[in-house]
C-alpha positions in Angstrom: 121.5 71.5 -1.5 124.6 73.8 -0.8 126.8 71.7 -3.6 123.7 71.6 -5.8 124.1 76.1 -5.3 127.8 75.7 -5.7 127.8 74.1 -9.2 125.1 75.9 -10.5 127.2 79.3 -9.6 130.2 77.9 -11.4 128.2 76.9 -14.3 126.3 80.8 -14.6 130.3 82.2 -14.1 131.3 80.1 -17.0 128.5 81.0 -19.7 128.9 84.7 -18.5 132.2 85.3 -19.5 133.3 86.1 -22.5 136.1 83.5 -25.2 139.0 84.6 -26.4 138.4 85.8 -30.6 140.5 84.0 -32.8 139.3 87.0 -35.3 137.7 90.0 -35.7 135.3 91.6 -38.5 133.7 94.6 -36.9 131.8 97.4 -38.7 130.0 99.2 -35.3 127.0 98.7 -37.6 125.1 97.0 -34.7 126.3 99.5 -31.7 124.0 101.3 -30.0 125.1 105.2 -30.8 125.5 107.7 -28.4 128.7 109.0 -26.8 127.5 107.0 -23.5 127.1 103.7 -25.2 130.9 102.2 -24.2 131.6 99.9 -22.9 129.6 98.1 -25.9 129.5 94.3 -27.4 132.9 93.8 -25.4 135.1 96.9 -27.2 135.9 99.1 -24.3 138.1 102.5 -23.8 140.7 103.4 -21.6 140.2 107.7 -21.5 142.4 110.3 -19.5 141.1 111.7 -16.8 139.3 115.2 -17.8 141.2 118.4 -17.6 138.2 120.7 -18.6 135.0 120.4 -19.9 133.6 118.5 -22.0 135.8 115.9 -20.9 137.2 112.9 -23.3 134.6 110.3 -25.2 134.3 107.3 -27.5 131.5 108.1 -29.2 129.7 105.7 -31.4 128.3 108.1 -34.3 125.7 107.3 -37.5 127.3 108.5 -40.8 125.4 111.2 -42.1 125.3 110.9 -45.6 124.7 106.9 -44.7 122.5 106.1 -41.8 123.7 102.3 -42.0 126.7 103.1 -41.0 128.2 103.4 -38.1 131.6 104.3 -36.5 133.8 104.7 -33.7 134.8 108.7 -32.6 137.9 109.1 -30.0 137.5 112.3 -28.7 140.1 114.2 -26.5 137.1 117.0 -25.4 139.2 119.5 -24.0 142.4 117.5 -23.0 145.5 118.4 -24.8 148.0 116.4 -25.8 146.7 113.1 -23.7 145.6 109.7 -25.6 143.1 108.0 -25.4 142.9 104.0 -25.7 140.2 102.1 -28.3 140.5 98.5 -26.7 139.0 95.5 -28.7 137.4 92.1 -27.6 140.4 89.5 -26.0 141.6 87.9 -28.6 143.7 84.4 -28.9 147.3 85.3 -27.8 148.8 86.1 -31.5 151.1 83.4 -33.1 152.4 86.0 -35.8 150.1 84.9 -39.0 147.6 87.7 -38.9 147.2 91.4 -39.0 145.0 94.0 -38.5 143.6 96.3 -41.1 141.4 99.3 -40.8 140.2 102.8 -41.9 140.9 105.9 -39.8 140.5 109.6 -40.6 140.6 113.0 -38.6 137.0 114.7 -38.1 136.5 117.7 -39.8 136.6 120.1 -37.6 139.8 118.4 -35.8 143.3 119.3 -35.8 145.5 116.7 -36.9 145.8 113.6 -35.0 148.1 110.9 -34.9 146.7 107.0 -34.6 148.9 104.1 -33.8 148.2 100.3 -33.2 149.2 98.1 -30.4 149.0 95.1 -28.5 148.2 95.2 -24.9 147.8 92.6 -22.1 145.6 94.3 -19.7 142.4 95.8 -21.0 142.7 98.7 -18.4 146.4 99.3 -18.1 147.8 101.0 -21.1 151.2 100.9 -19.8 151.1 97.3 -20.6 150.5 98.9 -24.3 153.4 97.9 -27.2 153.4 100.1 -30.4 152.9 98.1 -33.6 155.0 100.1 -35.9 155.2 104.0 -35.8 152.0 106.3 -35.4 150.7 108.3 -38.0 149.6 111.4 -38.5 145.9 111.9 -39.9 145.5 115.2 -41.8 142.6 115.4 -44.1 138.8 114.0 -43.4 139.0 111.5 -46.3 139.6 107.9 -44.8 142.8 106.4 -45.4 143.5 102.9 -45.2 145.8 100.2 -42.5 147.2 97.4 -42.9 149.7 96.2 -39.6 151.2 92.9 -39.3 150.6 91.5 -35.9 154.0 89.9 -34.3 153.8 86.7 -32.3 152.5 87.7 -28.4 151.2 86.7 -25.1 149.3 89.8 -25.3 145.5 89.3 -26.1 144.0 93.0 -26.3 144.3 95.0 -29.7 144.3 98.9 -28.9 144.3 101.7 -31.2 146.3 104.8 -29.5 144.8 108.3 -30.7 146.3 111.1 -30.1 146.2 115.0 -30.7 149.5 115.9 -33.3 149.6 119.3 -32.4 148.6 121.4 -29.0 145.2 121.4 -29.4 142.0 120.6 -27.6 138.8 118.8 -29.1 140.3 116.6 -31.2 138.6 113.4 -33.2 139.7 110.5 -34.5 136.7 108.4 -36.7 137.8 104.4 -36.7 135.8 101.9 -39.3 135.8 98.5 -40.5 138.4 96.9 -38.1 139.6 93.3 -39.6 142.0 91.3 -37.6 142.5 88.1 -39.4 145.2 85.6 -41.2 147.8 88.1 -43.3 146.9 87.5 -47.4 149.4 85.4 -48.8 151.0 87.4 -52.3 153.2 85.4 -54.8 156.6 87.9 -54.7 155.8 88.9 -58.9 152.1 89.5 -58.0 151.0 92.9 -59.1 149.8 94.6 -55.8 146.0 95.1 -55.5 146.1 98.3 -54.3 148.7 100.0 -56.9 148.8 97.7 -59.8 151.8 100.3 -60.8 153.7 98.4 -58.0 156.3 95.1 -58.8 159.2 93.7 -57.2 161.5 90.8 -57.0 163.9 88.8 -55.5 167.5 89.1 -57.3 169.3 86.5 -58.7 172.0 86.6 -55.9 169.1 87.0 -53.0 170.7 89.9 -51.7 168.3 92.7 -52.8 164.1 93.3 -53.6 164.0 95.4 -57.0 161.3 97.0 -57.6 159.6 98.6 -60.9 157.7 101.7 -59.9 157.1 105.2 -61.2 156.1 106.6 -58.2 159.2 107.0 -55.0 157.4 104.7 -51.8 157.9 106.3 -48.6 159.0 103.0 -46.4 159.4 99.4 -45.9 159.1 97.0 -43.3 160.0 93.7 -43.3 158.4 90.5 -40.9 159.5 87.4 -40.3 156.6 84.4 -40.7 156.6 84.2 -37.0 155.6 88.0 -37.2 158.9 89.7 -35.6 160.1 92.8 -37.5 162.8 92.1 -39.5 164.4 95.2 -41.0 162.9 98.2 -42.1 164.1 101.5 -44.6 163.8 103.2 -47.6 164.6 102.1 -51.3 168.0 103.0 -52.9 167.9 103.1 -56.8 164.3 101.1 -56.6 166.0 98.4 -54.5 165.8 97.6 -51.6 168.7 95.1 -49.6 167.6 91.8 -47.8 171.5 90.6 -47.7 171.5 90.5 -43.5 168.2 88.1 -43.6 168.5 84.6 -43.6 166.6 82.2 -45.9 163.2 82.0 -45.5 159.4 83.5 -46.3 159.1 86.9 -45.4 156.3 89.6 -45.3 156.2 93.1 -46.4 154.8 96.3 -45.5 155.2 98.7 -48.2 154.4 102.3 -47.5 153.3 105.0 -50.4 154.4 108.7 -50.4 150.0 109.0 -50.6 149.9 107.0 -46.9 148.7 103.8 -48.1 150.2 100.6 -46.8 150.2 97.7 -49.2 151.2 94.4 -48.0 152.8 91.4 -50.1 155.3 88.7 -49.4 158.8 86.9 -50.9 161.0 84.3 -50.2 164.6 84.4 -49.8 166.5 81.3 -51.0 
């Protein structure tokens, strides 16, 4: 009877917890709103501990103008100057072939907030948290758009690192449509979707991306196919110099002077 009990236990621990995501499609349409609701269909939070009152939230809010629609709120309450942690489902450690992409914006009635995506190994423990790329700052309520490659890791835990840009208490960062999936493969002389003003490629010497634009971009970042940054900067003269790489297939990261990030990919011969 007792080893009958035992393997029944085992079997109940198994079914109860939870596999690792190979991807992730998530629109909060299904969450249960309310700014008491987290932890919720295994996202979770990692908050600072209050300061004042109202103390910090995620807060899963119906859209207004679309009551379909849900999103994710990170709300500081009346902390300054302390982030707060969205954590996602545990994924499969990343092998460097997919990224995340997402929508962000600052709440109306926010100051301006800066957002940055990590990787993290402990869903609880945000020192174990490693930036993916540099943070940036959210300064208007109109949704702007994210594209981050995700590098090769034994970390499992995506987290999205919100933060107030200036002094200020009460601010609110609204988080949508969160894909994590394989990175879309672009020929290199592929017009990019999002700026069909957009077109580079390879020199004849392989030393150099040249780009045709009319607009300046802001950056670039280059990844290896494992997903290991590369080399990043600005264009010179609409080029842009690959010389230090090494043959091989390469993604990019290319930032607009408007915030968007458009991603594509080459190969160096």
């Amino acid at each position: 009877m007792k080893f009958k009990l035992l393997i029944g236990t085992v079997l109940f621990t198994a079914m109860s917890a939870h596999a690792q995501m190979a991807t992730i499609n998530e629109n909060f349409n299904n969450f249960t709103a309310g700014n008491t609701t987290f932890p919720q269909n295994q996202w979770s939070s990692v908050l600072p501990t209050a300061t004042g009152n109202p103390g910090p939230m995620m807060i899963v809010f119906t859209d207004t103008g679309n009551t379909a629609n849900k999103y994710i709120q990170s709300y500081s309450g009346a902390n300054i100057s302390t982030p707060q942690y969205l954590v996602s489902p545990q994924i499969v450690a990343p092998t460097g072939n997919k990224s995340i992409t997402f929508k962000a914006r600052k709440n109306t009635a926010s100051a301006p907030v800066m957002i940055q995506v990590g990787l993290a190994s402990n869903p609880t423990d945000m020192t174990t948290f490693v930036a993916l790329g540099s943070p940036t700052m959210l300064t208007t309520d109109t949704y702007q758009n994210f594209t981050v490659a995700v590098p090769n890791s034994s970390s499992t835990y995506l987290v999205f690192r919100t933060v107030s840009a200036v002094a200020a208490p009460h601010t609110a960062t609204d988080i949508d449509d969160i894909v994590y999936d394989l990175t879309s493969n672009l020929s290199p002389l592929e017009s990019l979707k999002n700026n069909e003003t957009i077109r580079f490629a390879v020199n004849a010497e392989n030393t150099a991306l040249q780009f045709d634009i009319k607009k300046e971009l802001k950056n670039i970042e280059i990844y290896s196919a494992a997903g290991q940054k590369s080399t990043s900067g600005a264009l010179k003269n609409k080029t842009f110099d690959i010389s230090v790489l090494p043959a091989g297939v390469y993604y990019m990261m290319i930032e607009t002077k408007e915030g968007k990030l458009i991603k594509s990919k080459f190969v160096k011969k």
